[in-house]
C-alpha positions in Angstrom: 101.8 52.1 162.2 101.6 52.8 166.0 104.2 54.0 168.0 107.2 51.3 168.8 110.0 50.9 171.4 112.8 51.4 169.7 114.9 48.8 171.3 113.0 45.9 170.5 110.9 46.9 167.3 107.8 46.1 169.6 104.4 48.0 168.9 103.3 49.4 171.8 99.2 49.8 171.8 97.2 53.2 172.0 95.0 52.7 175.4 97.7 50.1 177.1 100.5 50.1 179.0 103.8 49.1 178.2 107.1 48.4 179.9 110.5 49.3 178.7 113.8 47.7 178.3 114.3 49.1 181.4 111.7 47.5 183.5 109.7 51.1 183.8 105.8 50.7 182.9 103.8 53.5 181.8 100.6 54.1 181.8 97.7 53.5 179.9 97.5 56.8 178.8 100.5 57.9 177.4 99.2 58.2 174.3 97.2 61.2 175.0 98.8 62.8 178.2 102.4 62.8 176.2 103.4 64.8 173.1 105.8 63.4 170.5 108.7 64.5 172.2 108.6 63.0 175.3 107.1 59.4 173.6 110.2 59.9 171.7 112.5 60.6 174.7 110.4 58.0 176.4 112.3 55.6 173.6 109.6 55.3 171.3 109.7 55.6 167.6 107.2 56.2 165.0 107.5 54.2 161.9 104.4 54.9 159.3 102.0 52.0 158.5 103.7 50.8 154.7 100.8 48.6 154.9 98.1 51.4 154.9 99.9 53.1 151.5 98.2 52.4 148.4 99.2 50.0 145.5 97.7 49.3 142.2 95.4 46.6 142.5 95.8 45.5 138.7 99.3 44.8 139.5 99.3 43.6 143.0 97.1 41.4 146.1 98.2 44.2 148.5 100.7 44.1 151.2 102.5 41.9 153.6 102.7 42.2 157.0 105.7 44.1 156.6 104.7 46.4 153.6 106.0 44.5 151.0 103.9 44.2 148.1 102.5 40.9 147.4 103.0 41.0 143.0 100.5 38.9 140.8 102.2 36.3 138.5 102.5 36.7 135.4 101.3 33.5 133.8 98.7 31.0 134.9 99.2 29.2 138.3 98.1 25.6 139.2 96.8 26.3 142.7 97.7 23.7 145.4 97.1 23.1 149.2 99.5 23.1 151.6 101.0 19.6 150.7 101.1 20.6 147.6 98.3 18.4 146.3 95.9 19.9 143.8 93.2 22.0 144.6 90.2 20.5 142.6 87.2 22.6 141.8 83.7 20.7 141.9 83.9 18.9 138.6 87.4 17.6 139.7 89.7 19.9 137.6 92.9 21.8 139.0 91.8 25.3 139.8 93.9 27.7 138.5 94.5 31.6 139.1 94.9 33.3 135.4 98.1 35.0 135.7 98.1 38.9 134.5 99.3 37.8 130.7 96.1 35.4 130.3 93.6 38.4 132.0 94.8 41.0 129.8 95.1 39.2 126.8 91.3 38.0 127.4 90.3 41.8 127.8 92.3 43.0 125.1 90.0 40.6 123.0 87.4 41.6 124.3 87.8 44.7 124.0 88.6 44.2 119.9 85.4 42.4 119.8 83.5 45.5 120.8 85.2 47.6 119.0 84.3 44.7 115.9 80.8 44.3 117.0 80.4 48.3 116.0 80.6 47.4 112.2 79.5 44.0 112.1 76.6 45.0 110.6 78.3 46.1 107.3 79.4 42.3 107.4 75.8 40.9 107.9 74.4 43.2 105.3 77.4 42.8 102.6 76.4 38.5 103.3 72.6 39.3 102.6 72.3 41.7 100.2 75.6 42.1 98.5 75.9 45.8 99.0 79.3 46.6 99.4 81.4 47.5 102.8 83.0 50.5 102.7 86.6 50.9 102.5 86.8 52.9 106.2 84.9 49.9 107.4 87.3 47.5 106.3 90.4 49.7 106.8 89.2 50.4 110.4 88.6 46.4 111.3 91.7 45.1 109.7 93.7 48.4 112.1 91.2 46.8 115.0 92.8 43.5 114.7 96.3 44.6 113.8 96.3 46.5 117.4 94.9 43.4 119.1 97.7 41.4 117.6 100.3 44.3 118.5 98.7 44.5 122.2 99.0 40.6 123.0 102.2 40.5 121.7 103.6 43.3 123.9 101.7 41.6 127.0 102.6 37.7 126.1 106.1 39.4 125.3 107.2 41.4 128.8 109.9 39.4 130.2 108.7 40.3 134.2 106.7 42.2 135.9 108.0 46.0 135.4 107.9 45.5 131.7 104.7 44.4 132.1 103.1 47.7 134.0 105.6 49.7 131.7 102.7 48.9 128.8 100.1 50.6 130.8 102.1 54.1 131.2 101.2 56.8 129.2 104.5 58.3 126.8 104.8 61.7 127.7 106.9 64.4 125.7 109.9 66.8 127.8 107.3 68.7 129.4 105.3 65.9 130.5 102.2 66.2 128.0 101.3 62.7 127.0 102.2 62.1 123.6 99.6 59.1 122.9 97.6 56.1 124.9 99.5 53.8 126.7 100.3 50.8 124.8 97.9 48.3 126.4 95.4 51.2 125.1 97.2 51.7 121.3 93.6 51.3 119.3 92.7 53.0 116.3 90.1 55.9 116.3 86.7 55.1 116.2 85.0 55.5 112.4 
């Protein structure tokens, strides 16, 4: 963030000039012709830019003007205009932003239906032929859809927004070495 008058919290522009509490303008200047020291004794104050800090986009919009983060909710909502009428997409139906739960949930079953898709043809040549699917096969789908089940439970189940992006860390042991996936990433090993 640029520098400020201390006083008044007002940001004073690189390339302008500015006038103090006091009534005393400075030039245009000032931000090259002064060092730190004398902005500061000049009563400026430098306060870094929260806004310019990064934040996870899978978690968050991005900032406010004040730095805050702006959080995505966690379930489905009905969007509205300022009146708070509905907001009506072109076939007439209330538009609605899919909460974190609902877009995780939908790539978590996704993601099960790739890893699915990799021995569904054991499935389609069991149906036509009759040859048999091995047990690994059928061991390894039925742990593919148990972890699925596992996942969306743990994401349907997080009670606000930290336990939700708790799912996505990695558990690490006392020295810090990750001891497995995260849990949004707990799928069996690939056959």
């Amino acid at each position: 963030m640029p520098w400020k008058i201390n006083e008044t919290d007002e940001i004073v522009r690189v390339g302008r000039s500015w006038t103090n509490p006091e009534g005393i303008t400075h030039p245009t200047n000032w931000s090259t012709i002064w060092t730190d020291s004398e902005k500061t004794d000049a009563g400026l104050v430098w306060e870094d830019d929260p806004s310019q800090d990064s934040f996870d986009s899978t978690f968050y919009w991005g900032r406010q003007n004040d730095g805050t983060l702006i959080p995505k909710s966690l379930t489905d909502v009905n969007e509205v205009d300022e009146n708070g009428d509905p907001i009506l997409d072109i076939d007439e139906n209330q538009m609605v932003t899919k909460g974190l739960k609902t877009v995780w949930t939908e790539f978590t079953k996704n993601t099960a239906n790739t890893k699915l898709s990799e021995t569904d043809w054991y499935i389609t040549r069991n149906t036509e032929t009759g040859d048999a699917i091995p047990s690994t096969v059928t061991d390894y789908r039925a742990a593919v859809r148990a972890a699925c089940a596992t996942i969306e439970g743990q994401l349907n189940g997080a009670a606000d927004l930290a336990a939700f992006m708790a799912l996505f860390d990695i558990p690490v042991d006392a020295d810090g070495m990750p001891t497995g996936p995260a849990p949004v990433n707990a799928w069996p090993d690939a056959i």
